[in-house]
C-alpha positions in Angstrom: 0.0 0.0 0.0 3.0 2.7 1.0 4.3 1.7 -2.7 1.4 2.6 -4.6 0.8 5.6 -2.5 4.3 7.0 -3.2 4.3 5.8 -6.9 0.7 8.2 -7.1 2.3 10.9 -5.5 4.8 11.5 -7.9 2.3 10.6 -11.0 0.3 13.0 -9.5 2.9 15.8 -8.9 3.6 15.2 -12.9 0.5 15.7 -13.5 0.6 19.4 -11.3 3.7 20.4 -12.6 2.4 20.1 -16.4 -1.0 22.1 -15.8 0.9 24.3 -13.7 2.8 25.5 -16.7 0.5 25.3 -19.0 -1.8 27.2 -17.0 0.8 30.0 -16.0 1.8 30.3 -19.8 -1.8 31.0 -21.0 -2.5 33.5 -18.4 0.9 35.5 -18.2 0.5 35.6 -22.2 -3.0 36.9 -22.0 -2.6 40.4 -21.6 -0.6 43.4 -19.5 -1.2 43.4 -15.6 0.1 46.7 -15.5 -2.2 47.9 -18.6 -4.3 50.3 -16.2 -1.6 51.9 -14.7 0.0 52.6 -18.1 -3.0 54.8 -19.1 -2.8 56.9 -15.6 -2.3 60.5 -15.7 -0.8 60.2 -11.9 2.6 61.8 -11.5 4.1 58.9 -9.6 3.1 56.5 -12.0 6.4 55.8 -13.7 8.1 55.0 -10.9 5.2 52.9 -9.1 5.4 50.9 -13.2 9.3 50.2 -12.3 8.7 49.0 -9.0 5.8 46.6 -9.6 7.4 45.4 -13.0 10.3 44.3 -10.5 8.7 42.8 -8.3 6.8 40.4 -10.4 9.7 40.0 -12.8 8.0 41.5 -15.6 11.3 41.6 -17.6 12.0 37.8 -17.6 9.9 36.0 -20.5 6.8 33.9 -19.1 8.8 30.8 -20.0 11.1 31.2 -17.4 9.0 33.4 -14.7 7.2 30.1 -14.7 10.4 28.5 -12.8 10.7 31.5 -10.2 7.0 30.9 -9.0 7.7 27.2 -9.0 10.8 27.7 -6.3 8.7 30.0 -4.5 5.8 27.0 -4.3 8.9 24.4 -3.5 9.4 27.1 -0.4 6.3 26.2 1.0 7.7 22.7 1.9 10.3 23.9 4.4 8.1 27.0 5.8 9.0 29.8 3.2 6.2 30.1 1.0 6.6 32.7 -2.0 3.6 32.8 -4.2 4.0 36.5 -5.1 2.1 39.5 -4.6 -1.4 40.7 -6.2 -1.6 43.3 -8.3 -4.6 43.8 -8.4 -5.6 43.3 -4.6 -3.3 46.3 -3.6 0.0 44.6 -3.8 -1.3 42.0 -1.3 0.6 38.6 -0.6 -0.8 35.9 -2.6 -0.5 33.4 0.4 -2.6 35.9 2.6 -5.6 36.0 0.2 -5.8 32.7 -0.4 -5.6 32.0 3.0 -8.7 34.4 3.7 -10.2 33.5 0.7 -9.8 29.5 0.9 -11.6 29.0 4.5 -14.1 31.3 3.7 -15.0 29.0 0.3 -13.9 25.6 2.1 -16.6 26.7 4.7 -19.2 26.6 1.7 -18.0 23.6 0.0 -17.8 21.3 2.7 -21.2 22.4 4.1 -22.9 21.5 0.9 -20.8 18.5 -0.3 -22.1 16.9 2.6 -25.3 17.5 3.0 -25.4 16.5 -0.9 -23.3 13.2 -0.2 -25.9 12.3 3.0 -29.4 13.2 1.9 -28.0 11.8 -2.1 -26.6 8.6 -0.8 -30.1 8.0 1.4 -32.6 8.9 -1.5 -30.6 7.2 -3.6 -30.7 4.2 -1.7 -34.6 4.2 -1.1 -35.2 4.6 -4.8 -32.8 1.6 -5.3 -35.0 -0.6 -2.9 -38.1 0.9 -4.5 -36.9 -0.2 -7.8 -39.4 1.2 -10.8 -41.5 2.2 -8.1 -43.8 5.8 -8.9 -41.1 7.0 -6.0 -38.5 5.9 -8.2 -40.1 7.4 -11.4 -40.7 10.7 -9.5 -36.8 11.1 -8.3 -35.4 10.2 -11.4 -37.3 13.0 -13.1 -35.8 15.9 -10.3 -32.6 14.2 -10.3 -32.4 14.9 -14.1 -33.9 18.1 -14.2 -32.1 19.2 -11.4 -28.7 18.2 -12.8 -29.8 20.2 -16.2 -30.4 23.4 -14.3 -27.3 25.6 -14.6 -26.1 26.9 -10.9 -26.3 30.5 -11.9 -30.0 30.1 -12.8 -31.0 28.0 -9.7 -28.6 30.8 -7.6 -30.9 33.7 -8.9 -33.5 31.9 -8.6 -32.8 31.5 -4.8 -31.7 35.0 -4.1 -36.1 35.9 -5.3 -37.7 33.3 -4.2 -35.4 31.5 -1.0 -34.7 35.5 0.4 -36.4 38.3 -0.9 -40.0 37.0 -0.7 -39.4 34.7 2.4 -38.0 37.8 4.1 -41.3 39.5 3.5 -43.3 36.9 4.1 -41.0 36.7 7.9 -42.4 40.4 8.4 -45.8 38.8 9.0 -45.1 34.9 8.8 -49.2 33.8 8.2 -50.4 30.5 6.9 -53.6 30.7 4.9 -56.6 27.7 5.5 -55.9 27.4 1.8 -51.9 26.7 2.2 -52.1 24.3 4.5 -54.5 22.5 3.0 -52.3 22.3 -0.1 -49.1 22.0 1.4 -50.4 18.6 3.5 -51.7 17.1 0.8 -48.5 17.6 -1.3 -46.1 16.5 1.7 -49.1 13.4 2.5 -48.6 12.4 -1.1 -44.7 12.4 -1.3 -45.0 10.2 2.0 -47.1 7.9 1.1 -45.2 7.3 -2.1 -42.1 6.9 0.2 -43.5 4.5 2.3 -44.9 2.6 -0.4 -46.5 -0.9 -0.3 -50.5 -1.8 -1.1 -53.4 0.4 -1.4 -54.3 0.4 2.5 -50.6 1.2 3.5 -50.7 4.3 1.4 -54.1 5.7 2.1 -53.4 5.2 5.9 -49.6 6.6 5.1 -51.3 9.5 3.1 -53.5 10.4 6.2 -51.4 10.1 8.9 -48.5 12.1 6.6 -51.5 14.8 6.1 -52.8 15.1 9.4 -49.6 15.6 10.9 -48.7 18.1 8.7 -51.5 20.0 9.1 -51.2 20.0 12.7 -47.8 21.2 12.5 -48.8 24.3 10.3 -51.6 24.9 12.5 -49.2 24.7 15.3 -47.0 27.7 13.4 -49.6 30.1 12.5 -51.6 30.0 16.2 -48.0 30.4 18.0 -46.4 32.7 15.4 -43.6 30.4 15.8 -42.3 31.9 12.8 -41.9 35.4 13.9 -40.3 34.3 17.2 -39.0 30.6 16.6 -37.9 28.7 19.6 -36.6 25.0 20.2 -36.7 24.9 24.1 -36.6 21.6 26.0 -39.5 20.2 24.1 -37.9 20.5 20.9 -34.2 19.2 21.8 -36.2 16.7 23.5 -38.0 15.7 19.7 -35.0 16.3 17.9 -32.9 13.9 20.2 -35.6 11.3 20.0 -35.5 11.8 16.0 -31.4 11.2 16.4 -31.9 8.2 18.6 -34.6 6.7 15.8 -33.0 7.1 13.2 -29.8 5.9 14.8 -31.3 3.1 16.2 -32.8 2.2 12.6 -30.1 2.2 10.8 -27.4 0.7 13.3 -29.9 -2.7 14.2 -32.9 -2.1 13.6 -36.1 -0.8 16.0 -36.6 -4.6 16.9 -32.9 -4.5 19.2 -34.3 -4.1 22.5 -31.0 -3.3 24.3 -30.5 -0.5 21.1 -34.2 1.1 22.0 -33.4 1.0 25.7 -29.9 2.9 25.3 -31.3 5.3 22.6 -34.3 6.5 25.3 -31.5 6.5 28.1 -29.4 9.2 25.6 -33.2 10.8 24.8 -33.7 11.3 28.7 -30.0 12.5 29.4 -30.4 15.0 27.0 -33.4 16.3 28.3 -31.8 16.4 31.8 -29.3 18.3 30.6 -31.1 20.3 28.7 -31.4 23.5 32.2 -27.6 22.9 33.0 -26.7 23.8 29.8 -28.1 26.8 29.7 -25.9 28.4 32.1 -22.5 26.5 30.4 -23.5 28.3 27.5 -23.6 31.5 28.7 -20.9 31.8 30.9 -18.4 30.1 28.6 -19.5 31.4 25.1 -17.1 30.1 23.0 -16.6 26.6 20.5 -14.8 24.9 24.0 -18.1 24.6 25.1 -19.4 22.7 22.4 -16.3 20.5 22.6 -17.6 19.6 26.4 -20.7 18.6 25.8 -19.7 16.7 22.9 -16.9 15.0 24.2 -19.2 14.6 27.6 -21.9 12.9 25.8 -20.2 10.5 23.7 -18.8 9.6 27.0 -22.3 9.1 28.7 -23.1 7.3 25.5 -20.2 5.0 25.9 -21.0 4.2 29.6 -25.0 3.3 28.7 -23.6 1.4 25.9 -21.8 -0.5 28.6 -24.1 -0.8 31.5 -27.2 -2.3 28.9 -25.8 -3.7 26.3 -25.1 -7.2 27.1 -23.8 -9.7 25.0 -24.2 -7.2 22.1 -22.3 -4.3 24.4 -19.6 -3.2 21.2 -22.6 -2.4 19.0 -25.1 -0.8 21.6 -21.8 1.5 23.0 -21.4 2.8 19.2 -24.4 3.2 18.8 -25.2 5.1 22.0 -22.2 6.8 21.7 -23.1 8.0 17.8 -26.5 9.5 19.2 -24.3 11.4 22.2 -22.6 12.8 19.9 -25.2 13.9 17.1 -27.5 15.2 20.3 -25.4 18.6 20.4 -26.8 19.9 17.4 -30.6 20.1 19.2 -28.6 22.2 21.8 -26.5 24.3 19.1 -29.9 25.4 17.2 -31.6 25.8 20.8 -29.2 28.8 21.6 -28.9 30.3 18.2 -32.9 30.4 18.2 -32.5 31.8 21.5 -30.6 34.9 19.9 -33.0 35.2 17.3 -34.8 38.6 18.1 -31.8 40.0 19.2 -30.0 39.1 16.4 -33.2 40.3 13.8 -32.9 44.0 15.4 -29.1 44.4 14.8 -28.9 43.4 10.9 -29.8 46.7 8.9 -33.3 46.1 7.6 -33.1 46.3 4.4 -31.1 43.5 4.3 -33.5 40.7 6.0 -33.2 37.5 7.9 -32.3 35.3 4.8 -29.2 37.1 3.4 -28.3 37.4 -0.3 -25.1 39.0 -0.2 -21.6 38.4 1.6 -20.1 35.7 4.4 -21.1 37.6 7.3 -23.0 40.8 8.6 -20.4 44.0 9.0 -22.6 45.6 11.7 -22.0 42.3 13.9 -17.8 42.3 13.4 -16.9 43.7 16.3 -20.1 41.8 18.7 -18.9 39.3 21.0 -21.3 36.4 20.9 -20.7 33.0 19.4 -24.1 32.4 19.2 -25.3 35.4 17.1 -22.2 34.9 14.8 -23.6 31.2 14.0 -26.9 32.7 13.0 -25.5 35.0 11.2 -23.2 32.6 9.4 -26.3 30.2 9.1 -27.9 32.7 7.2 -25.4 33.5 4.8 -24.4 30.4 4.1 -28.3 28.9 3.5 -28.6 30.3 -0.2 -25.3 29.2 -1.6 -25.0 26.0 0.0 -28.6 25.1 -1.4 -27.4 26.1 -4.9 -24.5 24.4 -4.8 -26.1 21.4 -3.2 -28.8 20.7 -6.1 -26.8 20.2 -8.8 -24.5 17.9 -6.4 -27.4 16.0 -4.7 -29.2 14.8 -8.6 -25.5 13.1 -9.4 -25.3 11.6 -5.9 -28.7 10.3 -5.8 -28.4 8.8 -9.9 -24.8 7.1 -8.4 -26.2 5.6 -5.3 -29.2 4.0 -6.8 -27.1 2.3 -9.9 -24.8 1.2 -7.6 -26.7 -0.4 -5.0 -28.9 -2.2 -7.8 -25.5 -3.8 -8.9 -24.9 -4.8 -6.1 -28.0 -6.3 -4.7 -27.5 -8.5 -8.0 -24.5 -10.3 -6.7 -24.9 -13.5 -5.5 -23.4 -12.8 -2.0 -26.3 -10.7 -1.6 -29.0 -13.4 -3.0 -27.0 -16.1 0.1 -27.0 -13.6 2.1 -31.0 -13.8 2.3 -31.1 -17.2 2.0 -29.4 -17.9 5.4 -32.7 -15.8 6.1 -30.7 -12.4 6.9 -33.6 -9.7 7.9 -33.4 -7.0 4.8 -31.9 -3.9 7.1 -29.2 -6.4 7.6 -28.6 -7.4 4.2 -28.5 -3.8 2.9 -26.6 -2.0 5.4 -24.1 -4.6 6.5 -23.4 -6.5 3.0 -24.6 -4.0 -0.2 -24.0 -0.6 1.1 -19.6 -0.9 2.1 -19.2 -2.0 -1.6 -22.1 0.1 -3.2 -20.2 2.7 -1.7 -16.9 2.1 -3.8 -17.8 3.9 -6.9 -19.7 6.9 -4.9 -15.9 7.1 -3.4 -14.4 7.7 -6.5 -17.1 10.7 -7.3 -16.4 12.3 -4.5 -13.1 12.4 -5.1 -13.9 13.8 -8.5 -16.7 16.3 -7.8 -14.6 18.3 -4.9 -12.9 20.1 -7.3 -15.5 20.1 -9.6 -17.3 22.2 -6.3 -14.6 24.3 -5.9 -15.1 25.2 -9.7 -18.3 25.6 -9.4 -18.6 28.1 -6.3 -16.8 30.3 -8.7 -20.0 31.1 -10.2 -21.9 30.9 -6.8 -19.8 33.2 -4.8 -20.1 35.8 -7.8 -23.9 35.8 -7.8 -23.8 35.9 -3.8 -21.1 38.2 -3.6 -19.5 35.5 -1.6 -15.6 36.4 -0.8 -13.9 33.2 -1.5 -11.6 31.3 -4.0 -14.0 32.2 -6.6 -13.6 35.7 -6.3 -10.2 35.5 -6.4 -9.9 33.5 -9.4 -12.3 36.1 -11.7 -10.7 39.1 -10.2 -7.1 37.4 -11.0 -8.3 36.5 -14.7 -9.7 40.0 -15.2 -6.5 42.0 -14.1 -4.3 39.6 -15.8 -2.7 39.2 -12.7 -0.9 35.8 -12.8 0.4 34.9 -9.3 -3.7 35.1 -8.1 -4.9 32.9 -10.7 -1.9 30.3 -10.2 -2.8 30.6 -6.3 -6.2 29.4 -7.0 -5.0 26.6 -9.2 -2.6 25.6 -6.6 -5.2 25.4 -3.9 -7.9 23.3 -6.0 -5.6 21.6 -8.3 -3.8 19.7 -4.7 -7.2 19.6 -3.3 -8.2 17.3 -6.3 -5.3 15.3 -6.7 -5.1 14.2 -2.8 -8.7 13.6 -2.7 -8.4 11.1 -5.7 -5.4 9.4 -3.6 -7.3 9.6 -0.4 -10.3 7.5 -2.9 -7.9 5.0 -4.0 -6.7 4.3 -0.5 -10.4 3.9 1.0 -11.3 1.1 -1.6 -9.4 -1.2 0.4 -11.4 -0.1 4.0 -14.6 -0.4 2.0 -13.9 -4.0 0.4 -11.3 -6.1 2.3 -10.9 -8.3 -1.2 -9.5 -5.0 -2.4 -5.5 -4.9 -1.6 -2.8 -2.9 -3.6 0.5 -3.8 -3.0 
């Protein structure tokens, strides 16, 4: 394994040094960086031409400026990184901007990458087990038309209808008779089609899909939940038991008695801790206290895992210690929502709850709250991270569901239920490690295709990232920001495709590279 990871390190720094160059050679031969100065009428001009021309070597042909840049990118390696300066960010380092630039778009990218891989990988799984289902049918035909959509379109698209009218509608949040009505019966009709099975599965399905709905939006409009939105111990204590369901579910199934007894344990310690928390939050209002109860929950997780799991204890302690640690997001979005007024009367109000433009809120620079910055930060980040996420989520789901169907061909699969394996296990224990192999590989793949794509995300949302830099760099012909921008998504690729090749063998033991 070491062998072929070294022999793709060097195929892959071949491969870097080659679209390095040619990159750098099309971009330095594209035009002047200095072509606006040239037409100034500033008295200093001359002499600020000489110094910049010096500085980034000007005088040297393309050909052999490539070299320079490339020792200054060997620096990096012993703690003397020299990718230049930027012309056309006020003479800036190169290192610094990409620096600011890169966590501000790796913030984006992960966010919706995720999301896209989890919810992608789940519906395409369902659909796979609901093979030429009308469920099937119905998510084949988003997933295509969603991959078709091109990202500035669906990013517009957002900014009128995801922020501009929601924000009015959050100035007085009410739900018509006539809405919920239609909204139930739309949601009662996608479960039922979920769910699937005969006739009286989906009507009783449909109805109980419906009716809950419809309570819910009742719910919202009588409390004006909306206008004032709250979790409180009621809702950490739903969300938990959500966690500990699906958990549960997925891990061994809601028949595993000692599974159902540990996930209530976790539901009840959460809601125990729900008052204490309150005052760790605010008198220690910084990301270590996350980390505590995090790391203290997985630890009570562990411990009830141990105490009542019996013969099964290893399974029951990851299991209990999985829903530990998932339980702090209840408690995260319990004390944002706790902010929310505060936080609605110190954005400037033209600019609304659901933000269009920009990472963060100026105003709220200089306030210290973790909390508030979250929210703020959560609404940023919602519109992009959608856009980004569709287009990601129809590939994902397409994948999944091809690949799972292969596999549930095999015939390990077909002895698997013939030594009269339940379903859950055959699918989650058998198919799903090696349905997972090729979904590995387009990961890999689609990080950089991301990154490439926020470029057209963060200029619709006025988003300062990598994107940013690399438009401004091609418009100001200035070389060393472009070539920082390949750099950073270029090695992002590359190691992400090694890191794929490497996982094969921890998703399929019969895979081994020597």
């Amino acid at each position: 394994m070491l062998t072929f990871v070294l022999r793709r390190t060097l195929a892959t720094i071949i491969v870097l040094l080659v679209a390095s160059f040619v990159v750098y050679q099309l971009t330095a031969n594209s035009g002047d960086p200095l072509a606006e100065l040239r037409g100034s009428n500033d008295p200093g001009v001359q002499a600020r031409l000489e110094s910049l021309a010096e500085r980034l070597d000007l005088d040297t042909p393309p050909l052999l400026r490539y070299f320079t840049w490339l020792g200054g990118v060997a620096g990096c390696f012993v703690g003397r990184c020299d990718l230049g300066i930027s012309v056309s960010r006020g003479d800036q380092l190169v290192s610094d901007a990409i620096a600011t630039a890169a966590g501000s778009t790796l913030q984006l990218v992960t966010l919706s990458t995720v999301l896209a891989i989890v919810l992608g990988v789940a519906i395409g799984m369902t659909t796979a087990l609901r093979q030429y289902s009308g469920y099937d049918y119905t998510v084949t035909f988003f997933a295509f038309v969603f991959y078709s959509l091109p990202i500035f379109w669906v990013a517009v698209l957002l900014k009128e209808f995801g922020a501009i009218r929601f924000n009015q509608f959050l100035d007085d949040p009410q739900i018509p008779i006539l809405a919920i009505i239609g909204i139930s019966l739309v949601i009662a009709f996608i479960g039922s089609a979920i769910v699937g099975g005969d006739l009286p599965i989906r009507i009783r399905s449909f109805l109980l899909v419906g009716a809950a709905t419809a309570i819910l939006l009742t719910f919202l409009q009588l409390t004006q939940w909306l206008a004032s939105p709250s979790i409180g111990i009621i809702g950490v204590g739903l969300l938990s038991l959500l966690i500990a369901a699906v958990v549960v579910l997925l891990g061994t199934g809601l028949a595993n008695r000692r599974a159902l007894v540990a996930g209530g344990i976790m539901v009840a310690v959460a809601l125990i801790a729900w008052y204490p928390l309150q005052f760790l939050f605010f008198y220690m209002n910084s990301p270590l206290s996350i980390a505590i109860v995090f790391v203290g929950l997985v630890g009570i997780g562990l411990l009830v895992g141990f105490l009542v799991g019996g013969d099964d204890r290893r399974t029951i302690m990851r299991l209990a210690a999985i829903i530990g640690g998932l339980q702090v997001l209840p408690f995260i979005l319990d004390q944002m929502f706790l902010r929310w007024e505060e936080y609605v009367q110190r954005i400037p109000l033209q600019s609304g709850v659901i933000s269009t433009i920009g990472a963060t809120t100026p105003s709220l620079a200089r306030l210290d709250d973790m909390w508030i910055h979250f929210l703020d930060s959560a609404a940023h980040l919602v519109l992009p991270t959608i856009a980004l996420m569709i287009i990601s989520l129809a590939s994902y789901t397409r994948y999944a569901r091809s690949s799972l169907l292969e596999v549930l061909n095999q015939d390990y699969i077909r002895t698997a239920r013939a030594k009269g394996l339940t379903e859950r296990t055959v699918v989650m224990r058998h198919a799903f490690r090696n349905a997972m192999i090729p979904i590995a590989t387009i990961i890999a793949i689609d990080i950089g295709a991301v990154i490439g794509g926020a470029v057209i995300t963060e200029r619709v949302f006025a988003w300062q990232g990598m994107g940013q830099l690399f438009t401004q760099g091609l418009e100001a012909v200035d070389v060393n920001l472009v070539m920082g921008f390949f750099l950073v998504t270029g090695v992002l690729t590359v190691v992400f495709n090694v890191i794929a090749d490497v996982l094969y063998s921890a998703l399929d033991p019969r895979i081994r590279v020597s």
